[in-house]
C-alpha positions in Angstrom: 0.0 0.0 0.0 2.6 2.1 0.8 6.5 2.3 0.0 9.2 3.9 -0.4 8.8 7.8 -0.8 5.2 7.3 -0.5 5.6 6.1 2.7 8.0 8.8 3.9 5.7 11.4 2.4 2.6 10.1 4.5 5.0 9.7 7.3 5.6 13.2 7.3 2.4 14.5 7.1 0.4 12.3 9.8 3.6 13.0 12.0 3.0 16.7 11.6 -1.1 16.2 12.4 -0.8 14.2 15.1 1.8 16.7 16.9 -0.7 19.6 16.4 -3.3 17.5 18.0 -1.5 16.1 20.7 -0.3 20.1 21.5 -3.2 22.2 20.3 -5.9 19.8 21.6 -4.9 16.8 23.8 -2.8 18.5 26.3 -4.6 21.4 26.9 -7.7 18.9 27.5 -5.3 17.2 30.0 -4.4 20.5 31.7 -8.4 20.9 32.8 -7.9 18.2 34.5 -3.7 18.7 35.9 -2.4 21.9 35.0 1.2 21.2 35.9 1.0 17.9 34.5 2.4 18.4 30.8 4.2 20.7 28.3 4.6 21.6 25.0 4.3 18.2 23.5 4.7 16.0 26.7 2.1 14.4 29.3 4.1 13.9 33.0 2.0 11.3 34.8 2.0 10.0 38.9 4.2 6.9 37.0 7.2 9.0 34.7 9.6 9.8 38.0 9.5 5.5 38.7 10.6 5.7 35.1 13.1 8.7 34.7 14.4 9.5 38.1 16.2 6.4 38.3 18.0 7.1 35.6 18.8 10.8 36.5 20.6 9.1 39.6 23.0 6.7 38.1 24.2 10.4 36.6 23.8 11.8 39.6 25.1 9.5 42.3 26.0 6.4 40.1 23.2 4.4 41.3 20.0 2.8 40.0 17.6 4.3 42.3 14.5 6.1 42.4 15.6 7.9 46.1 19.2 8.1 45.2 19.9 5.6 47.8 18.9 2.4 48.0 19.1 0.1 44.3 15.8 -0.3 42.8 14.7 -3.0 40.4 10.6 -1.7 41.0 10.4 -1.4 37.3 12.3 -2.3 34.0 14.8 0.7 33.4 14.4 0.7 29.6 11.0 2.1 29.1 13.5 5.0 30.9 16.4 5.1 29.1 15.4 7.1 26.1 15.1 10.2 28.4 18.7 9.3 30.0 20.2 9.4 26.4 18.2 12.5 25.6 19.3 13.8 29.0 23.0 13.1 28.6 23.1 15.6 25.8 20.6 18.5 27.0 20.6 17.8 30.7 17.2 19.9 31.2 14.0 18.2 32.0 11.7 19.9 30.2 13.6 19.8 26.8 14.0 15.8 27.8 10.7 15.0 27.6 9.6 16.8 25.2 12.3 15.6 22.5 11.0 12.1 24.1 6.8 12.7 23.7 7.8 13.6 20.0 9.9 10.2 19.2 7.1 8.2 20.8 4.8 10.5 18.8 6.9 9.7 15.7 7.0 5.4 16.5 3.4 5.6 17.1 2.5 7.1 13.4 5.1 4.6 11.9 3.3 2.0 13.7 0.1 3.1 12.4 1.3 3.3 8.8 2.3 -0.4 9.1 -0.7 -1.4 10.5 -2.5 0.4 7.9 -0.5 -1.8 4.9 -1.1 -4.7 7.4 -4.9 -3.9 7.0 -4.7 -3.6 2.8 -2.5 -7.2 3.3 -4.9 -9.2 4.9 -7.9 -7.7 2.8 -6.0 -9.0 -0.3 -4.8 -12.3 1.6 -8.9 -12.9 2.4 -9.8 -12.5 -1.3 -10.9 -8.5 -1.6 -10.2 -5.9 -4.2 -7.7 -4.1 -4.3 -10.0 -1.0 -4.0 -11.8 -2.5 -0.7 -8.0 -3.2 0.4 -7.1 0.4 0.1 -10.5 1.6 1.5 -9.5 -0.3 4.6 -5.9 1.2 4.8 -6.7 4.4 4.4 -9.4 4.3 7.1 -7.3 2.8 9.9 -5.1 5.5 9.3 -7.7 8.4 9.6 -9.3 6.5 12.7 -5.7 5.7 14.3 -4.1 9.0 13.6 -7.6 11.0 15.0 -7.3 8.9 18.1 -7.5 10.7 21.6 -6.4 7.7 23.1 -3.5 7.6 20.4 -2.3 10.6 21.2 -2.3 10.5 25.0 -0.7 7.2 25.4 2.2 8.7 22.8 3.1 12.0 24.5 2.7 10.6 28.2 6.3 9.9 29.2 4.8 6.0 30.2 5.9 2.6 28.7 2.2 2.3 27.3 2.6 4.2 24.0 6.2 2.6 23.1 5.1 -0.5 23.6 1.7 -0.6 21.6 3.7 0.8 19.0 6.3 -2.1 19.5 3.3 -4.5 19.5 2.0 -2.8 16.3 5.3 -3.8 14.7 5.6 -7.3 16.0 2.2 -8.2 14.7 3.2 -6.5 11.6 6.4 -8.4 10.5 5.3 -11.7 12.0 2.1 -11.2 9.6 4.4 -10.6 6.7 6.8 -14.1 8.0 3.8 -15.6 8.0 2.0 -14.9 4.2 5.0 -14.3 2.2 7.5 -16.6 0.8 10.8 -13.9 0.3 12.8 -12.8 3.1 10.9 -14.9 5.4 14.0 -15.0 7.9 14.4 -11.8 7.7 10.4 -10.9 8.9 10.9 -13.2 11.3 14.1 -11.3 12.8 12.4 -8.2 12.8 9.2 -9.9 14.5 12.0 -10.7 17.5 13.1 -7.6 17.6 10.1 -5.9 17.9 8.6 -8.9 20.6 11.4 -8.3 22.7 10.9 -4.7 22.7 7.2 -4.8 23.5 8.2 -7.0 26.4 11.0 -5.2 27.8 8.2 -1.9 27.9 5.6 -4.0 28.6 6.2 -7.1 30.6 3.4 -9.1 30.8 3.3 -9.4 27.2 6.3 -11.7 27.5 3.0 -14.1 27.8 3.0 -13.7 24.2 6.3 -16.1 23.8 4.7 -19.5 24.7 1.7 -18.7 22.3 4.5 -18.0 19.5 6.0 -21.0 20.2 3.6 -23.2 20.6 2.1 -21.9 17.6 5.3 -22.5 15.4 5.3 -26.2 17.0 2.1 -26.8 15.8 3.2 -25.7 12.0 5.8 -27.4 11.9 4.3 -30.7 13.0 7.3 -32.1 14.9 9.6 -30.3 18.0 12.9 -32.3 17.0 13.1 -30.2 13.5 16.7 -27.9 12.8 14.1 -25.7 11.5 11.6 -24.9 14.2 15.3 -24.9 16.8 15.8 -22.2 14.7 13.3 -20.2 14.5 13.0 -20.6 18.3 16.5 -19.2 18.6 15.5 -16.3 16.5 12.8 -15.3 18.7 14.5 -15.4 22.0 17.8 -14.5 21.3 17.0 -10.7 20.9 15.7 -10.5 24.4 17.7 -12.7 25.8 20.6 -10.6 25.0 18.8 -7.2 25.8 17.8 -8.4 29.1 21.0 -10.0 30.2 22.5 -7.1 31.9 19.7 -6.1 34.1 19.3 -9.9 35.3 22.9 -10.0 36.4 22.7 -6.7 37.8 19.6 -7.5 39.6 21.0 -10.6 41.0 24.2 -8.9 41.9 22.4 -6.2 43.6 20.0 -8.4 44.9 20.8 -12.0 45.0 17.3 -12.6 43.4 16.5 -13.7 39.7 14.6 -10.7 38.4 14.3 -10.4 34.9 11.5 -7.8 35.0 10.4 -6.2 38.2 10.7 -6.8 41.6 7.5 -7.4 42.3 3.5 -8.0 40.3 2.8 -4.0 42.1 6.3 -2.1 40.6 7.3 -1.7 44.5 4.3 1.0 44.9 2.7 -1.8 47.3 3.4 -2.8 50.8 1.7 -5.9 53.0 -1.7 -3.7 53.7 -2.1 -2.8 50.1 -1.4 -5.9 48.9 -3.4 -7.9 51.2 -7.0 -4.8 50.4 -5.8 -5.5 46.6 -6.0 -9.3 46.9 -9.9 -9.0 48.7 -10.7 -6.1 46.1 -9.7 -8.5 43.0 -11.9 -11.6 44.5 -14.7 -9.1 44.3 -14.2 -7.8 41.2 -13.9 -4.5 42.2 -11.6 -1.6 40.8 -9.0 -1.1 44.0 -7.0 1.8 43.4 -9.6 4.0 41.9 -11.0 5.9 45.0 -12.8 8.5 43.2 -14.9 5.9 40.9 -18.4 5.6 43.1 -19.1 2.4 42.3 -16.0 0.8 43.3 -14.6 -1.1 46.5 -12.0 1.7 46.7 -14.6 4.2 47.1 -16.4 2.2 50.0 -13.0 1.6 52.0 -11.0 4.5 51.6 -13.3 7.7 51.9 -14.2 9.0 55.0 -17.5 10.5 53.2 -19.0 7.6 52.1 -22.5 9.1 50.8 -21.5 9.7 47.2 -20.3 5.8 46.7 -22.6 3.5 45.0 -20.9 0.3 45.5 -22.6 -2.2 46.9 -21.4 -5.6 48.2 -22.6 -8.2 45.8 -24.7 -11.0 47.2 -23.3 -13.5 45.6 -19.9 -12.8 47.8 -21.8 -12.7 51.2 -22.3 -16.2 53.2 -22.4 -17.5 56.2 -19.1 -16.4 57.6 -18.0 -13.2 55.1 -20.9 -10.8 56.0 -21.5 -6.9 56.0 -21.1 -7.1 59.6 -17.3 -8.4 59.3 -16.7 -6.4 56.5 -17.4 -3.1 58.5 -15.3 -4.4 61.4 -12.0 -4.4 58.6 -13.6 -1.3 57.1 -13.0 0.8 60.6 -9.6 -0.7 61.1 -8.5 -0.3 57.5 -9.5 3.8 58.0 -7.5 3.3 61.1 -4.3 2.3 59.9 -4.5 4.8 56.9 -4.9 8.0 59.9 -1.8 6.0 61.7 0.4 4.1 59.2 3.5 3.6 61.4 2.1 1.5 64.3 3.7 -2.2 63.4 1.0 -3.7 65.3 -1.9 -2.1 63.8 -0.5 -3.4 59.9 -0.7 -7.2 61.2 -3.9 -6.9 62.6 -5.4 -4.8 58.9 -3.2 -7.5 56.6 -4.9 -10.2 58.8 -7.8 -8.7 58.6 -8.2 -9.0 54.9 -6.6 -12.4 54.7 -9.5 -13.7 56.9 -12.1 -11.6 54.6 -10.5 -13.9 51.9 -10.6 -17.2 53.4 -14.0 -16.5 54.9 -15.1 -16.0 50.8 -13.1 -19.2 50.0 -15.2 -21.2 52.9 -18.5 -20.0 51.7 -18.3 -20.1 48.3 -14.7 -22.4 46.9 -16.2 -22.1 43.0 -16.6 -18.5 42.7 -13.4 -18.3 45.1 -11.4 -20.0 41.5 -13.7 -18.8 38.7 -15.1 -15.6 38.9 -11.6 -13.2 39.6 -10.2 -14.9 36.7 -13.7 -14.1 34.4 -13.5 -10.8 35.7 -9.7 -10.6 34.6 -10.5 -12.0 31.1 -13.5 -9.4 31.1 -11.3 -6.7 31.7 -8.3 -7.7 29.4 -10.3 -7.6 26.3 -13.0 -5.1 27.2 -12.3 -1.9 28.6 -13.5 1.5 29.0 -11.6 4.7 28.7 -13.9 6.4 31.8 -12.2 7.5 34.6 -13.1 10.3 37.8 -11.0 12.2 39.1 -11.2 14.8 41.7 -11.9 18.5 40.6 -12.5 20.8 43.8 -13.2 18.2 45.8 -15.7 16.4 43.5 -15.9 14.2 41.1 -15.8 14.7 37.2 -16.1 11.9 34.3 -14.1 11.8 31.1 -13.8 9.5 28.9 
């Protein structure tokens, strides 16, 4: 669909658009909501210093740390290290991340041009004109390029926009290793390359490898084939070798295997949080949101509680977990968040929850397995962009 100049030309342009979006529209929709939160062409979220400062301190002190320190491993450093290399040269924040929002801005409309010739591939591959194929291209790029979502995701300083672009780029060349017959190798190289890099900015797509695998296992019929140890090799290799250095840092620092993070919470967790997060997921309840009314968070972790509209399902209440014991952890919960530092007070909240739990797993063992995991799946594949956050003391929806 498109090649060569063509494809530079385009490049150019939807580059250009999506800049003046993401600065003349995007951002200042973002400062409504946080006025010191972004610049020119960047988005600064609660998550960019776990990513960045880190990185400003092996400069600073020589050490991988977000305090300056103690050694960190709470998150992967490389969704970080294109602001260190910007840094090194400029060594000014603001111009940092703004050169960095318009490289991710510039990866995220490459990625969208080669899912847009991915899109005019598969409508040929499936029998359709050539005219319905381009219909389809040129669509996916208006759609993707006029994206809110888009844009956000690729001028907040986050792993998320890098590593849907990575993804787009994976999917891509593995698609092309796939239907074509020349270069084949060389699709497949590029499909590691790009796997590895959606993993190392995204970890938990690293899920992604066994359904490669597998899949190239079932192709080829047989596991004992020089061919299918190959193409293995090609896919892990890349990030194998990319993540090498921070596992053996990691395990020097820390005598642990860690090849991603430290820890499923990117060290923003501690025993009480983890223990309210593990009661809130049984429920199916949003746990960190305390501003959204109808979720757990709101119920535990507001004094006022008349603006919340969650509601205890009934399916979770039995004969042992009741509203009765749920208000008892409720009050202590609100207690330990007004006096955090009393050792004491932290067993008696983590046990707390931990018998909320197993009270739930006494009453009702089926739902105890089935329904987080549903709930999980639910939210993996179907999600809303609507979220509340506090204006004035209130509440306002966007979405």
């Amino acid at each position: 669909m498109l090649r060569g100049k063509y494809f530079i030309l385009v490049l150019i342009i939807l580059f250009i658009v999506r800049l003046l979006l993401l600065s003349q529209l995007v951002i200042p929709l973002n400062r409504l909501l946080m006025p010191k939160a972004s610049g020119l062409f960047f988005i600064f979220s609660v998550d960019t210093p776990g990513y960045v400062n880190p990185w400003k301190n092996v400069l600073r002190v020589g050490i991988y740390s977000e305090d300056g320190v103690h050694p960190t491993a709470n998150r992967m450093p490389y969704p970080g290290l294109p602001f260190f290399l910007v840094y090194l040269l400029v060594r000014d924040d603001v111009i940092a991340y703004n050169v960095v929002a318009i490289l991710q801005i510039l990866l995220g409309t490459i990625a969208i041009l080669f899912m847009a010739n991915l899109s005019y591939k598969v409508c040929l591959d499936i029998g359709q004109s050539k005219k319905i194929a381009l219909i389809s291209g040129i669509i996916y790029i208006i759609l993707a390029t006029l994206s809110l979502t888009n844009l956000f995701l690729d001028g907040n300083i986050l792993s998320d926009g890098p590593g849907t672009s990575f993804l787009a780029l994976f999917i891509f060349h593995y698609y092309e290793y796939l239907s074509t017959t020349q270069k084949r190798h060389l699709s497949l190289i590029w499909s590691s390359i790009f796997l590895a890099l959606t993993c190392l900015w995204r970890p938990y797509y690293v899920l992604l490898y066994p359904v490669v695998i597998l899949f190239e296992i079932y192709k080829s019929k047989s596991i004992f084939t020089k061919s299918l140890l190959t193409k293995i090799l090609v896919l892990i290799i890349p990030i194998s070798l990319i993540d090498l250095p921070w596992i053996v840092r990691n395990f020097i620092t820390f005598r642990r295997f860690i090849p991603a993070q430290s820890d499923l919470y990117a060290g923003t967790c501690d025993r009480v949080c983890a223990a309210y997060r593990n009661f809130a997921r049984i429920a199916g309840s949003i746990w960190h949101a305390y501003q959204v009314p109808n979720s757990m968070a709101c119920y535990f972790e507001n004094i006022d509680y008349s603006r919340c509209l969650f509601r205890f399902p009934s399916y979770m209440l039995g004969e042992k977990l009741n509203i009765k014991e749920i208000e008892k952890v409720k009050y202590l919960y609100i207690r330990y968040k007004q006096n955090p530092n009393i050792p004491s007070l932290e067993d008696s909240v983590v046990n707390a929850f931990s018998n909320l739990v197993s009270y739930y797993r006494q009453d009702h063992p089926y739902l105890y397995w089935l329904y987080p995991r549903l709930i999980c799946l639910k939210r993996f594949f179907i999600h809303g962009h609507t979220i509340y956050t506090p204006i004035s003391g209130g509440s306002k929806k966007s979405g």
